[in-house]
C-alpha positions, 0 to 999 in steps of 0.5 A: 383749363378744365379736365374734359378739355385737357382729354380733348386736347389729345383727341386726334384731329382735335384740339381743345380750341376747336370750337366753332365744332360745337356750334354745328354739331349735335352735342350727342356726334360730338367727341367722345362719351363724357358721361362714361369717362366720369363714370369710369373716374368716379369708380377711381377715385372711389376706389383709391380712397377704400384702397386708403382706408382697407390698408391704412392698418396694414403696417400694425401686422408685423408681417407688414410692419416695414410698410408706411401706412401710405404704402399701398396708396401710394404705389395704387396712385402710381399705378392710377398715373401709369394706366392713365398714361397707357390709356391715352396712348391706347386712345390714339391708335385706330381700332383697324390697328388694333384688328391687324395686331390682334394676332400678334398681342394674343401670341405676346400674352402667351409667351408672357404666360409660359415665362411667368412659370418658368423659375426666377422669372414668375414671382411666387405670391401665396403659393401661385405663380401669377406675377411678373415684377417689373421694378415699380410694379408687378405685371399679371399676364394674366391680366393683359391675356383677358385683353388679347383673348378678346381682340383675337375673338373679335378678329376670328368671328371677322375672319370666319364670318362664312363659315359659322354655321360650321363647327369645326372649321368656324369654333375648333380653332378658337376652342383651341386658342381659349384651352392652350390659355387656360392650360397656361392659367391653370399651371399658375394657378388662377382659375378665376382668370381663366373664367373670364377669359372664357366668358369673353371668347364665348360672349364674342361667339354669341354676339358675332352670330355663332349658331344657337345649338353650337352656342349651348354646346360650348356652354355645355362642355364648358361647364361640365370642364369647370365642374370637372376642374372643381372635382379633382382638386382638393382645395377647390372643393373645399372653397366649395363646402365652405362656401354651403357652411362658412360658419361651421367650425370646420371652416369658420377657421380654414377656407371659409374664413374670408367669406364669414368676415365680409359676411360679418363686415356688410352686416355690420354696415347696415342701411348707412355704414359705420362711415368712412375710416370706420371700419373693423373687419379691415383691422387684420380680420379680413384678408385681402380686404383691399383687393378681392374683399374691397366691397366688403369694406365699402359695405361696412363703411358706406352700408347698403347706400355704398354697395348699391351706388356700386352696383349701379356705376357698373350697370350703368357702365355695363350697359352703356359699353354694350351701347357703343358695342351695338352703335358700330355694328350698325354702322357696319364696324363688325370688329370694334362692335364685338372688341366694345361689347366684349369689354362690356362682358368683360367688366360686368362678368368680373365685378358681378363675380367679385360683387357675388363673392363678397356678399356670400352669393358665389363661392370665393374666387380671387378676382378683383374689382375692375377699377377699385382694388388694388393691383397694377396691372389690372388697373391698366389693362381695365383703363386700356380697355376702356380707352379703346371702347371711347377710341371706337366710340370716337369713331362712331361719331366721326363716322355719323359726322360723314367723315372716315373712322 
């Protein structure tokens, strides 16, 4: 049996011997969307492979000498089964599910939030409280935060469709929620995080019908708030003039020493790339390169071809969730209209910043890239995200079937 059938088996009302289906419907009602679920396995499995080869020297440093060379292969291909797991499971519940426990996943995200800081709770890794360990992985709240945010906005813009053409009473509160999460981000600290959970709340502002001029005035006081943020911190404004000069000698050493090597990496990779396995900058010069700088690697070994199939997988992702986004709203499904395109906003606002970041375009951040680096809990919250986006997709499709979503 092959994989698209093993996904059909579990669809619900659906088995992979329903057959006589396919003779009367159109292939585009059909299931679900196949193309975005290879598309999605694609950026897995190529992502699995640069985890190998960004990792496979690590255990020569000695601060990673008691790891076998296939340790973070291994615990990302645990990490791939467990997500695929919870994916599944996500894929079975209604999107009206979803809606009704919105509330309730937003409240949970920010308990885990306030626990991750309290002491021998939160694990400390490079000086930030991000990480909850759970035995067989780390849990970043962080991560399942950005998928409550979004359900809960979704829900909000709904629920205050009447009255968004009045600020306090349609944007205040859902100002609120965004700035206590942020608040509780900034304390870890992850500020990166905070960035796209802001996005995603003001993308499904926009997109659910919020006034123009409320919009640009949210964009506004958010803006001047990170400005502000960037200002009163010492280390981030040093990101920040390492980012104008990485190559001076004041920060070719210090906080522009990871962007110089990515630089020196994608240079070194040219149109075609040294070819897999063949990368220098991974060999204890690039740090991190296997979670924030993965596309550094790609784009040393694999050269412009690889960045730029990259990129393109994301558009072409990007659009396509935006699409299933816009299909529900027409069919009248507000909620899950703005729960896709908010995912949608969601992956392509991320992997545009970590894209940024790599190729010297943005200041360094640390965010990940969705699907492909290394990490836990961002791999299953981006694979439950996905598995709700083909959950609405289904619907829509039952739907334009004449049947019930």
């Amino acid at each position: 049996m092959n994989f698209t059938a093993t996904i059909a088996g579990w669809l619900p009302g659906r088995s992979a011997e329903a057959k006589p289906l396919r003779s009367t419907v159109p292939a585009r009602v059909a299931g679900f969307d196949q193309a975005l679920l290879w598309v999605t396995v694609a950026l897995l499995v190529f992502g699995l492979v640069m985890v190998y080869s960004a990792s496979i020297a690590m255990p020569d440093n000695p601060k990673f000498a008691r790891y076998a060379h296939t340790y973070f292969l291994t615990r990302h291909a645990i990490s791939l089964c467990v997500a695929f797991v919870a994916a599944l499971l996500a894929f079975q519940v209604p999107v009206a599910t979803w809606e009704k426990a919105a509330p309730w996943l937003f409240v949970a995200s920010l308990i885990l939030l306030i626990a991750v800081l309290v002491p021998h709770v939160g694990v400390v890794v490079n000086g930030a409280r991000r990480w909850i360990s759970l035995g067989f992985m780390g849990f970043q709240p962080s991560e399942l935060a950005k998928f409550a945010v979004l359900l809960y906005a979704a829900d909000y813009m709904v629920r205050k469709m009447e009255v968004k053409e009045r600020f306090f009473r349609a944007v205040l509160p859902m100002a609120v929620a965004v700035a206590v999460v942020g608040s509780l981000l900034l304390a870890e600290p992850d500020m990166g995080a905070f960035m796209v959970i802001a996005v995603i709340a003001m993308g499904i502002l926009f997109l659910g019908g919020v006034n123009a001029r409320m919009f640009f005035l949210i964009a506004a006081v958010m803006t001047i708030a990170f400005m502000l943020m960037i200002a009163l911190s010492d280390w981030r404004r040093e990101r920040i003039f390492a980012y104008l000069d990485p190559w001076s000698e004041k920060h070719a050493l210090g906080k522009g020493y990871q962007l110089s090597h990515s630089l020196i990496a994608i240079g070194r990779g040219e149109i075609f790339g040294v070819g897999l396995g063949g990368s220098v900058e991974k060999l204890h010069w690039l740090p991190e390169a296997h979670t924030d700088f993965l596309l550094a690697v790609i784009g040393e070994e694999f050269g412009l071809v690889g960045v730029l199939t990259v990129i393109g997988l994301f558009l072409w992702m990007t659009r396509r969730i935006m699409h299933i986004g816009r299909q529900a709203i027409a069919l009248d499904r507000v909620f899950a209209g703005l729960v896709a395109q908010g995912v949608g906003i969601w992956m392509g606002f991320q992997a545009f910043i970590n894209m940024g970041v790599n190729l010297g375009a943005l200041p360094t951040k640390g965010l990940t890239l969705p699907l492909m680096s290394y990490g836990g809990s961002a791999i299953l919250m981006n694979l439950v995200a996905l598995a709700v986006v083909l959950r609405i997709d289904f619907e829509n499709r039952q739907m334009m079937r004449g049947g019930r979503a």
